[in-house]
C-alpha positions as CSV (number, residue, x, y, z in Angstrom):
1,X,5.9,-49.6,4.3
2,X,3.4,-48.8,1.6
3,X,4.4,-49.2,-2.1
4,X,5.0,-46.4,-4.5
5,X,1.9,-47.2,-6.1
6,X,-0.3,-46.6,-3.0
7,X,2.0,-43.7,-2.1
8,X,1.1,-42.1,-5.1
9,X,-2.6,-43.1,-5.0
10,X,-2.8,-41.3,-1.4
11,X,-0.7,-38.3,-2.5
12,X,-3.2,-37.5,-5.4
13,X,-5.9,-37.7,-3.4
14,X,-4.5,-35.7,-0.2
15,X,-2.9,-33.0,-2.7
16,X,-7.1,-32.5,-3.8
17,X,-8.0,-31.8,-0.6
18,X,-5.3,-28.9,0.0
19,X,-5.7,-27.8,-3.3
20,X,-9.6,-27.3,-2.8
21,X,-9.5,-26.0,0.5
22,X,-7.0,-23.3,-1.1
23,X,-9.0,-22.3,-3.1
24,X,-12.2,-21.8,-1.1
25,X,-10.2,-19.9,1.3
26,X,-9.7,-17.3,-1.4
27,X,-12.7,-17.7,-3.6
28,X,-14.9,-16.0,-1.9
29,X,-13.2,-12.9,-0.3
30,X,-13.1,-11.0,-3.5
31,X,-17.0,-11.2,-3.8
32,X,-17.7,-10.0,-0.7
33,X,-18.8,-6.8,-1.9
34,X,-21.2,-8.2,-4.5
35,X,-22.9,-10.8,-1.8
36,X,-23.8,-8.0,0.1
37,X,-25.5,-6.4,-1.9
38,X,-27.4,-9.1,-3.0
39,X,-28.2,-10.5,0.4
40,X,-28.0,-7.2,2.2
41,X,-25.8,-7.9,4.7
42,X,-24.0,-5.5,7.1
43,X,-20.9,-5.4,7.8
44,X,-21.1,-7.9,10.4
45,X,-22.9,-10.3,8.7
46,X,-20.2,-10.2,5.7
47,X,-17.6,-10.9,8.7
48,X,-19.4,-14.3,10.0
49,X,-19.8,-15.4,6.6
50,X,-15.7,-15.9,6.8
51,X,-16.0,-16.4,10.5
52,X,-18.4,-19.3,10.7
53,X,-16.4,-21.0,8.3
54,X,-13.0,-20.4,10.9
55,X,-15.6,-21.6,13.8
56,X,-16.4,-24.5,12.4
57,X,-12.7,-25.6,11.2
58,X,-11.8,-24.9,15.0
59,X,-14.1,-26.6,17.2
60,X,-13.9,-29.8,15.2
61,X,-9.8,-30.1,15.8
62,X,-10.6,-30.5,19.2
63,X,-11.9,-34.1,18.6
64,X,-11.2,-34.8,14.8
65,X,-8.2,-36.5,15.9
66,X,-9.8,-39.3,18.2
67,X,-12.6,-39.6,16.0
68,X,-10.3,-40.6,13.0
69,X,-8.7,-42.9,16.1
70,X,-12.2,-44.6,16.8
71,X,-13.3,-45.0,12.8
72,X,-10.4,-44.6,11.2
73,X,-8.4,-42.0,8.7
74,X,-10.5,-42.9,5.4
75,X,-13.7,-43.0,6.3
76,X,-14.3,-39.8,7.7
77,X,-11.9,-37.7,5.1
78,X,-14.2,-38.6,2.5
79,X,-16.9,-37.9,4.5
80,X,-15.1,-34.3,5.2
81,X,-15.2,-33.8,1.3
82,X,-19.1,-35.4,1.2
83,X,-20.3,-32.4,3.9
84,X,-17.7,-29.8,2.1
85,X,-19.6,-30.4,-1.3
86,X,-22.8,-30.7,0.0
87,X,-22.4,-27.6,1.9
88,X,-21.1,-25.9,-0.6
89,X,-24.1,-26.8,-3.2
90,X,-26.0,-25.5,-0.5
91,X,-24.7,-22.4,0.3
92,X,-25.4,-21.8,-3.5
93,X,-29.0,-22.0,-3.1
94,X,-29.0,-19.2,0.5
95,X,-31.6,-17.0,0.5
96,X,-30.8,-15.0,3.1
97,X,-27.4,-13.9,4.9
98,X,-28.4,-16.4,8.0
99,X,-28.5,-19.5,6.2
100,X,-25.9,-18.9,4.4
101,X,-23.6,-18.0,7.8
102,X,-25.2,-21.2,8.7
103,X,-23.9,-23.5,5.9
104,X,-20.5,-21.8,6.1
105,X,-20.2,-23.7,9.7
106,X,-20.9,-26.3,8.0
107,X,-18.6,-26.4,5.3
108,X,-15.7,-25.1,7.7
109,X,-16.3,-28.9,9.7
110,X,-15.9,-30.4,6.5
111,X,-13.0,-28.6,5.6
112,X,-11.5,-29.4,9.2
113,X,-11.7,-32.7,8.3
114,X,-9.6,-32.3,4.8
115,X,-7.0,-30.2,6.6
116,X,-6.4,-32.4,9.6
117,X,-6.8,-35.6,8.4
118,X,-4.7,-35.1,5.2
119,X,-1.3,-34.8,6.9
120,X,-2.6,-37.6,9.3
121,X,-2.8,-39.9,6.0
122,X,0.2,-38.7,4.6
123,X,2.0,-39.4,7.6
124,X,0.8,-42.9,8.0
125,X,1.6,-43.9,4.5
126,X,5.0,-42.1,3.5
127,X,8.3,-43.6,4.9
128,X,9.8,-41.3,7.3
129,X,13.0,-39.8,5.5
130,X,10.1,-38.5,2.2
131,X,7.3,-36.7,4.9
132,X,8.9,-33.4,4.6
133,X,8.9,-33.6,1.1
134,X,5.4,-34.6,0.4
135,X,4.1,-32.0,3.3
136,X,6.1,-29.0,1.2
137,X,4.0,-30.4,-1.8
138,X,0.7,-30.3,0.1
139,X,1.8,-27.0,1.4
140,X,2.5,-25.8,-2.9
141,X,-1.1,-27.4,-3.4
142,X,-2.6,-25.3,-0.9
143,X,-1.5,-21.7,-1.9
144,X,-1.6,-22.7,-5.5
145,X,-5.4,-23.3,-5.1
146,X,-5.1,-19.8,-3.2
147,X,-3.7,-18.4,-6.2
148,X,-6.5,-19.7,-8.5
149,X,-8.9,-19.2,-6.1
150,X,-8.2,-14.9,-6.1
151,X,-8.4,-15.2,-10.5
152,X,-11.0,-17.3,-10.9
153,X,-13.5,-16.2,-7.9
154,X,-13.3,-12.2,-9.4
155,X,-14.0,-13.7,-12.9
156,X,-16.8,-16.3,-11.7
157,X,-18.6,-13.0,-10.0
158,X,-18.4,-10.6,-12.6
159,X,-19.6,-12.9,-15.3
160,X,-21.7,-15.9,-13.3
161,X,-22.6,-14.2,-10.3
162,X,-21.3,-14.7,-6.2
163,X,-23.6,-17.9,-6.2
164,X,-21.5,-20.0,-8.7
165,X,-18.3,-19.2,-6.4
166,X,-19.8,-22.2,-4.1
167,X,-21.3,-24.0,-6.7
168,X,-17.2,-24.5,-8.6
169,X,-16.8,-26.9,-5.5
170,X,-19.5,-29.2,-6.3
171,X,-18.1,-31.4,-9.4
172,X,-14.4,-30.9,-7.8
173,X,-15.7,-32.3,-4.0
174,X,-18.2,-34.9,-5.2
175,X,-14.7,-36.3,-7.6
176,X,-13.1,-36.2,-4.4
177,X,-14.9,-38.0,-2.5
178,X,-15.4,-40.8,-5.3
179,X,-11.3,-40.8,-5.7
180,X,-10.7,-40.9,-2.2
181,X,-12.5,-44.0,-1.5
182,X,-11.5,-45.7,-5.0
183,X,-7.6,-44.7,-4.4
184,X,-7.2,-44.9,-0.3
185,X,-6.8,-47.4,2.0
186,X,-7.2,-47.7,5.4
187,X,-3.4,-48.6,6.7
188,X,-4.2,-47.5,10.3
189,X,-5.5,-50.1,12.4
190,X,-8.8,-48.4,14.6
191,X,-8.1,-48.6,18.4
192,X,-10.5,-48.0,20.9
193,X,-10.0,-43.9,22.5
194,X,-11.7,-41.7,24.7
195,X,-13.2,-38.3,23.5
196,X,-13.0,-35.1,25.1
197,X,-16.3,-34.2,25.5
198,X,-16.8,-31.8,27.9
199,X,-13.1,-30.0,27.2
200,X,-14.8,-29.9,23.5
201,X,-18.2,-28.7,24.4
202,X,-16.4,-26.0,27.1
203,X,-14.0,-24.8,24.5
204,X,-16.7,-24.6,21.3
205,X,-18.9,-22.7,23.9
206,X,-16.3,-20.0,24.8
207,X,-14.9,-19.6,21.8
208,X,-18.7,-18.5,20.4
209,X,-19.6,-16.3,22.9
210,X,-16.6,-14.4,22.9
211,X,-16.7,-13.7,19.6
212,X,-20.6,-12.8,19.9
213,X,-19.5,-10.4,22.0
214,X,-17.2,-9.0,20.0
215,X,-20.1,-8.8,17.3
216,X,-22.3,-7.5,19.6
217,X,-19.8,-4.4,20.8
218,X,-19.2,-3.4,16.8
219,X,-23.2,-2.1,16.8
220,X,-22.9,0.5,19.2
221,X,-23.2,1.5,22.8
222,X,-26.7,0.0,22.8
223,X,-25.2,-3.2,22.9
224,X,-22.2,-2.5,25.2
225,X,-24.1,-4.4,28.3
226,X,-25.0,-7.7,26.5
227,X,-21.4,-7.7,25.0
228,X,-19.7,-7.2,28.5
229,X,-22.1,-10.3,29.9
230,X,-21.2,-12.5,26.9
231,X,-17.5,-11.7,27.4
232,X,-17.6,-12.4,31.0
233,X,-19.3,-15.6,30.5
234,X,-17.1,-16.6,27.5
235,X,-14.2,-16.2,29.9
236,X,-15.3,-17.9,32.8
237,X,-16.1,-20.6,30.5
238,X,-12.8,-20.7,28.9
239,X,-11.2,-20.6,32.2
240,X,-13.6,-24.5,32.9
241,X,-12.1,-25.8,30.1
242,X,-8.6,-24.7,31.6
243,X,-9.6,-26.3,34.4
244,X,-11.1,-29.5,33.1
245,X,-7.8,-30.1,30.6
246,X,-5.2,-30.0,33.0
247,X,-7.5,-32.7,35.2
248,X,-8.4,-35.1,32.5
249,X,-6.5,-38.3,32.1
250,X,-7.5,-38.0,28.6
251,X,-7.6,-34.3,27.9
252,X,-8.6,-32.9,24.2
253,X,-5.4,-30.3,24.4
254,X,-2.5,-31.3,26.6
255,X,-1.7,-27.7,28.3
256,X,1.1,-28.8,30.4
257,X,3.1,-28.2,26.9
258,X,3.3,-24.2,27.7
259,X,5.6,-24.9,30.2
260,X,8.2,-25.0,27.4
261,X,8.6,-21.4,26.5
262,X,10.6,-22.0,22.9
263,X,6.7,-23.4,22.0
264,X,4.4,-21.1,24.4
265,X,6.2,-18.1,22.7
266,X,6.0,-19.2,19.2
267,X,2.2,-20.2,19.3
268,X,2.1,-16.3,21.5
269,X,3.9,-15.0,18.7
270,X,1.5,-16.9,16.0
271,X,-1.3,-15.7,18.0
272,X,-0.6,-12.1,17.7
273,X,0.3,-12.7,14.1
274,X,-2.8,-13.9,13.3
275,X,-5.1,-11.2,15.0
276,X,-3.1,-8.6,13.2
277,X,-3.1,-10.7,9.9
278,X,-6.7,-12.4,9.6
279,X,-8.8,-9.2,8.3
280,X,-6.2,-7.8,5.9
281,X,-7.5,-9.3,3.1
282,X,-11.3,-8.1,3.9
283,X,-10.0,-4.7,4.5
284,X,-8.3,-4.8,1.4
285,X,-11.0,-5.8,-0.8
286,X,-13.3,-3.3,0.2
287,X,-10.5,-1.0,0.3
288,X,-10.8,-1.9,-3.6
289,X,-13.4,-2.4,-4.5
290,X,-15.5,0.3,-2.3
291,X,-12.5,3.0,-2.2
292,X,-10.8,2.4,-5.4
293,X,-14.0,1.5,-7.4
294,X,-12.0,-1.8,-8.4
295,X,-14.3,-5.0,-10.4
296,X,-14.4,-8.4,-8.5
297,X,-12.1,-9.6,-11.0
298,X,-9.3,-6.9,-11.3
299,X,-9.3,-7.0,-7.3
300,X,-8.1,-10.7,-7.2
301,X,-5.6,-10.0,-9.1
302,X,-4.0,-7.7,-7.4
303,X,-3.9,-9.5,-4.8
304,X,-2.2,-12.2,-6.3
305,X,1.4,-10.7,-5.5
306,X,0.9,-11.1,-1.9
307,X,0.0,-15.1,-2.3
308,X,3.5,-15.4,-5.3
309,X,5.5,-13.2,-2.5
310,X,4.3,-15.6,0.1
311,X,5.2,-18.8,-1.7
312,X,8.5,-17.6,-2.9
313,X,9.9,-16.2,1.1
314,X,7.7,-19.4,2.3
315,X,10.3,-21.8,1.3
316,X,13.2,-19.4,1.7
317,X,12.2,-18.4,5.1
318,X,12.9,-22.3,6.0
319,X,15.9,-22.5,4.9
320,X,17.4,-19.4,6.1
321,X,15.7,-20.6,9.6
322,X,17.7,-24.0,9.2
323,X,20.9,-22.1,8.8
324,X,20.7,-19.2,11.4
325,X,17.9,-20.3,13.5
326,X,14.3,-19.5,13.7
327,X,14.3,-16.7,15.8
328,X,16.0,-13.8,13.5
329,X,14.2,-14.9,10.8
330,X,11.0,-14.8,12.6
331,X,11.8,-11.2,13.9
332,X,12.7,-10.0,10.1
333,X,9.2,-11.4,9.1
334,X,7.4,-9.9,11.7
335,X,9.1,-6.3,11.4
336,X,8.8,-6.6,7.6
337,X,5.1,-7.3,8.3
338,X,4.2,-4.6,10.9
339,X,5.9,-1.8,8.2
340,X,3.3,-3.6,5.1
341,X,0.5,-2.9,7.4
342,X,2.0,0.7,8.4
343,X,2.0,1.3,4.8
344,X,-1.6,0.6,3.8
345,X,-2.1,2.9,6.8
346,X,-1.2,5.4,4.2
347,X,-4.0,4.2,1.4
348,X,-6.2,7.1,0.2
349,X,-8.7,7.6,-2.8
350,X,-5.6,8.6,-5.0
351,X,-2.7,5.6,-4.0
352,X,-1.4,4.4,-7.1
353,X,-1.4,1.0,-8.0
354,X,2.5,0.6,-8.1
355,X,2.1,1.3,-4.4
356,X,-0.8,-1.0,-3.5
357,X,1.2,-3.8,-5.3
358,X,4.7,-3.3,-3.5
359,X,2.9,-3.0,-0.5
360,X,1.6,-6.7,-1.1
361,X,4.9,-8.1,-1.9
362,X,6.1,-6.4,1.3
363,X,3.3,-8.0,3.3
364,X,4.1,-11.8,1.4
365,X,7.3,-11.1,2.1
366,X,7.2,-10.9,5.9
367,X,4.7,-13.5,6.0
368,X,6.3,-16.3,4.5
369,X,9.6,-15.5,6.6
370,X,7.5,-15.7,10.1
371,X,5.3,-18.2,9.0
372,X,7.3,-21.4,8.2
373,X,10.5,-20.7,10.8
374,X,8.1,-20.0,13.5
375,X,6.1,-23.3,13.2
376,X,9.1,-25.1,12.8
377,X,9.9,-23.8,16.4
378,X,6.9,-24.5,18.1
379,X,7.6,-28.0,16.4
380,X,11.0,-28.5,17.9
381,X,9.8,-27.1,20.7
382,X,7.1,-30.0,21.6
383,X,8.8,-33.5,22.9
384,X,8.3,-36.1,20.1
385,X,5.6,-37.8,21.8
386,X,3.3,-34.6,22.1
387,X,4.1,-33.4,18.2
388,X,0.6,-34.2,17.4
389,X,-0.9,-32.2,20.4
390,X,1.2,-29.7,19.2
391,X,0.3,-29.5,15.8
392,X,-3.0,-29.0,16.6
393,X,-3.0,-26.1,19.3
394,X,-1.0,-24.4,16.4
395,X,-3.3,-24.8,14.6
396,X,-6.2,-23.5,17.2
397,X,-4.5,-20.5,17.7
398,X,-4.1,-19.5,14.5
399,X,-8.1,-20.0,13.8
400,X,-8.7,-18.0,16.8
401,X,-6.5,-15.6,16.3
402,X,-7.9,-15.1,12.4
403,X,-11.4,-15.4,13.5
404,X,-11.3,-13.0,16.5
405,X,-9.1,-10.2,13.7
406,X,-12.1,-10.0,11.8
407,X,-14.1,-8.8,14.7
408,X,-11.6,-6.5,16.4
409,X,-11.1,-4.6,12.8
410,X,-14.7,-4.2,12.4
411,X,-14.7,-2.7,16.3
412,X,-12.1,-0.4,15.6
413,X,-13.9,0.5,11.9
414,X,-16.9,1.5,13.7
415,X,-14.8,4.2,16.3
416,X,-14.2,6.5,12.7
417,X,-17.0,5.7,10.5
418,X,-20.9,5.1,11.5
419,X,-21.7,1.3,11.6
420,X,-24.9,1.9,9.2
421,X,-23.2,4.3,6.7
422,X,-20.0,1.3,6.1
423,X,-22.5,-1.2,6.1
424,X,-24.3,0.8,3.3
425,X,-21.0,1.5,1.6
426,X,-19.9,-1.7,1.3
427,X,-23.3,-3.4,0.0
428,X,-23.6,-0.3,-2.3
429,X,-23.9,-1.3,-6.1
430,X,-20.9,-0.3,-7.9
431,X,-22.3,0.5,-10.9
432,X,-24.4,3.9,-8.3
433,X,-22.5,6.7,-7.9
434,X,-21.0,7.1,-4.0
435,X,-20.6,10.4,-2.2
436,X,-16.9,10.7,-2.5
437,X,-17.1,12.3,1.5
438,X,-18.1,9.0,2.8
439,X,-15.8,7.1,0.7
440,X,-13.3,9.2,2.2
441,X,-14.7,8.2,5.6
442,X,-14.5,4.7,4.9
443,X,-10.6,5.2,3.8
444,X,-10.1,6.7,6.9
445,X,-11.1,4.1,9.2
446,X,-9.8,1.4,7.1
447,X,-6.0,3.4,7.6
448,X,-6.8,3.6,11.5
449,X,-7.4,-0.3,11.7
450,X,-4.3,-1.0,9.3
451,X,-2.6,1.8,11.9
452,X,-3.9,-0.8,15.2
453,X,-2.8,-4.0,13.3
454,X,0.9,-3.2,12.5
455,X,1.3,-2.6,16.3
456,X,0.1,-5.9,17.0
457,X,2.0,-7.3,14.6
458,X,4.9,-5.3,16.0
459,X,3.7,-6.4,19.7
460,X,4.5,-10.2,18.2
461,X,8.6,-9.7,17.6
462,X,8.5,-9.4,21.8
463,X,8.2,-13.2,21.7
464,X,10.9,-13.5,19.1
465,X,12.8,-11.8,20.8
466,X,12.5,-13.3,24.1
467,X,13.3,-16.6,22.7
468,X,16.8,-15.6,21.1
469,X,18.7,-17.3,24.1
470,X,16.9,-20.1,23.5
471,X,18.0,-20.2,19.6
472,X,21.2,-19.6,20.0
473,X,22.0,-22.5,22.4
474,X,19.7,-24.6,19.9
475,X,22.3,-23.3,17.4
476,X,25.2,-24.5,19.9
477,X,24.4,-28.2,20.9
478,X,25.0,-31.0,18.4
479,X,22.4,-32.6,19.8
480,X,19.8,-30.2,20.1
481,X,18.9,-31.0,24.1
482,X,16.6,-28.1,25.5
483,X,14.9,-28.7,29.0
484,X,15.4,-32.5,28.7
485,X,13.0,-32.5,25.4
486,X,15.2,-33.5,22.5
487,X,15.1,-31.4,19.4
488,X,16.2,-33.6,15.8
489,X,16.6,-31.6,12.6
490,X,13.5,-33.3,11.4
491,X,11.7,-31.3,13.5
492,X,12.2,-28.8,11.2
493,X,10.6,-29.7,8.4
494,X,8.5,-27.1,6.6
495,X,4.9,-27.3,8.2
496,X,2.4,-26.4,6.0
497,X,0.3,-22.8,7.4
């Protein structure tokens, strides 16, 4: 067992990490308005710059955990926060929308390697009876660098300019990575292990297309054909690396864990979540800042009640899950979720404010009650020995889910509101008078794709639902025995989202 010394030493380092990545996952969202006009990007080409960074993050799970089994933990988290700052210095320096899509791939594998390997670290070092502990104080790290991220990114752009939100990572990541090999030691002893290359290389492949086509379908009808054969190709790809999983001795993602259906409907369930939840911020900042006329830096704040409303309901929605199980919990989340959404449906040029703010509590609200319970269920759903295997498919399909959201919202955008005329809109300088008919037109089609999204959110409670039998007789035996997989109380720990 490590001393408290080394404890520490590893906490202060992982804790960085979480608090870094939090705050690049906000940073940049409030800008996006701002970067396209400077870049002139269309509306599609805003979405990848968030998208790339999701791609990236997701194919490297696939094999992050046997690389950090061939060379070891250390080593490659500080080279996950070498390639996140270099990226990010990078990304500062784009001249175009391309490279800067580019370098956001990038940075999402470094990042990959922060987020994964973090918990892996923690794990290895902590005694057992303090993980949940220290996990619930990565977790606070995370949204707390959320919560910074929304203030300082709007005041960084409206005083400094969209290029110093990548630059702020530079001093941060290059401390990082000077900290993390001063303060961490490797306590995991390499082993030789086999890497998934082909179920890697199959999955990054159909992954990409699919969302290409996606892409491709959000242009127009001229496109339609090349969508359809990227979509069909995607597919039949997806359906290889199906194919090549359940044969491999050694297989990258261990499918044969769906046949449990306490943890196929929870990662269903997360699925849907996050393909209703993944573009609500976007939408809501050029909601903002395009509709409402709203600064970079007035934007980020309000959405800072969604990220304290999540944080708050975050660690109460595990609790209440530990007392009355994870399924009514998860259904209250989800319905309170589905009605948030319903409501921006109802956004206009003239909402007040008072609205647009209780609508984010609302939406932190049902969040944090589905988000913690639920992934404590697909936990305790997982026999011991597959926990890691777990861990990361739910982590994979929330990326997917997130990445494919921004996609799908632009798609249904584009059925209300011409693809040229948004893009226009939302690269428009703020500071230029805007045809208040178009801006209506943008409103609209951003309350249609809220509309779309709280029915898939609402589509999610069916796998709540379907898993209440399974809850209560979780609730009944003492010892938690559910299709010969055992289920400890441990197992339901806050995981961090």
């Amino acid at each position: 067992m490590s001393g408290r010394r080394e404890i520490l030493h590893v906490l202060s380092v992982t804790t960085l990490a979480s608090f870094l990545t939090g705050i690049n996952a906000r940073i940049l969202v409030v800008g996006i308005p701002e970067l396209a006009h400077s870049l002139g990007a269309d509306v599609e080409q805003v979405i990848w710059l968030t998208q790339a960074y999701m791609l990236g993050s997701t194919a490297v799970q696939l094999i992050v955990g046997s690389l950090s089994d061939i060379y070891g933990r250390v080593n490659l988290f500080s080279m996950g926060f070498a390639f996140f700052s270099l990226s990010s210095l990078l990304c500062g320096f784009s001249s175009n929308v391309f490279q800067l899509i580019s370098l956001r791939l990038i940075q999402g594998i470094g990042a990959a390697f922060l987020m994964s390997l973090s918990l892996t670290i923690i794990t290895d070092s902590v005694p057992k009876g303090q993980l949940g502990t220290w996990i619930g104080v990565n977790q606070i790290a995370f949204r707390l660098g959320s919560l910074i991220g929304l203030t300082l990114g709007g005041l960084i752009i409206d005083n400094l300019g969209w290029r110093w939100v990548f630059w702020v990572h530079v001093p941060l990541g290059l401390i990082s990575v000077f900290w993390s090999k001063m303060r961490l030691k490797e306590v995991y002893r390499p082993v030789k292990a086999k890497i998934d290359y082909p179920g890697f290389l199959s999955f990054t492949s159909a992954i990409s297309l699919i969302l290409l086509s996606l892409t491709l379908a959000a242009y127009g009808s001229a496109y339609l054909r090349a969508s359809l054969i990227l979509a069909s190709l995607g597919s039949l790809i997806l359906l290889l690396f199906i194919y090549l999983e359940l044969k491999s001795s050694s297989p990258a993602l261990d499918l044969r864990i769906f046949r449990n259906w306490q943890f196929a409907g929870g990662i269903v369930a997360q699925f849907l979540y996050s393909l209703a939840f993944g573009s609500v911020t976007v939408l809501l900042v050029i909601y903002l800042s395009v509709v409402k006329g709203l600064s970079a830096s007035l934007t980020g704040m309000l959405l800072l009640p969604f990220e304290f409303s999540f944080l708050i309901f975050g660690t109460l929605g595990g609790k209440l899950s530990d007392k009355y199980g994870y399924a009514p919990i998860t259904l209250l989340g989800l319905a309170l979720s589905s009605t948030s959404l319903y409501m921006m449906s109802l956004f206009s040029t003239q909402t007040s404010i008072r609205f647009i703010v209780a609508t984010m509590l609302l939406l932190g609200c049902g969040a944090g009650l589905f988000v913690t319970p639920n992934a404590s269920s697909i936990m305790a759903g997982a026999p011991q020995e597959r926990r890691g295997v777990a861990s990361s498919i739910r982590a994979l399909s929330f990326n997917i889910g997130f990445a494919a959201s921004l996609n799908l919202s632009v798609l249904l955008m584009t059925g209300f509101i011409p693809y040229d005329l948004a893009s226009k809109l939302i690269a428009a300088e703020l500071t230029n008078p805007i045809d208040l008919g178009n801006v209506n037109l943008l409103s609209r089609a951003l309350s249609e794709t809220f509309k779309f999204q709280s029915l898939i959110m609402a589509s999610a409670m069916l796998f709540s639902t379907s898993r209440l039998p399974l809850n209560r007789a979780i609730r009944k035996s003492e010892k938690g025995v559910l299709k010969g997989f055992e289920v400890k109380d441990s197992s339901r720990a806050s995981i961090p989202h």
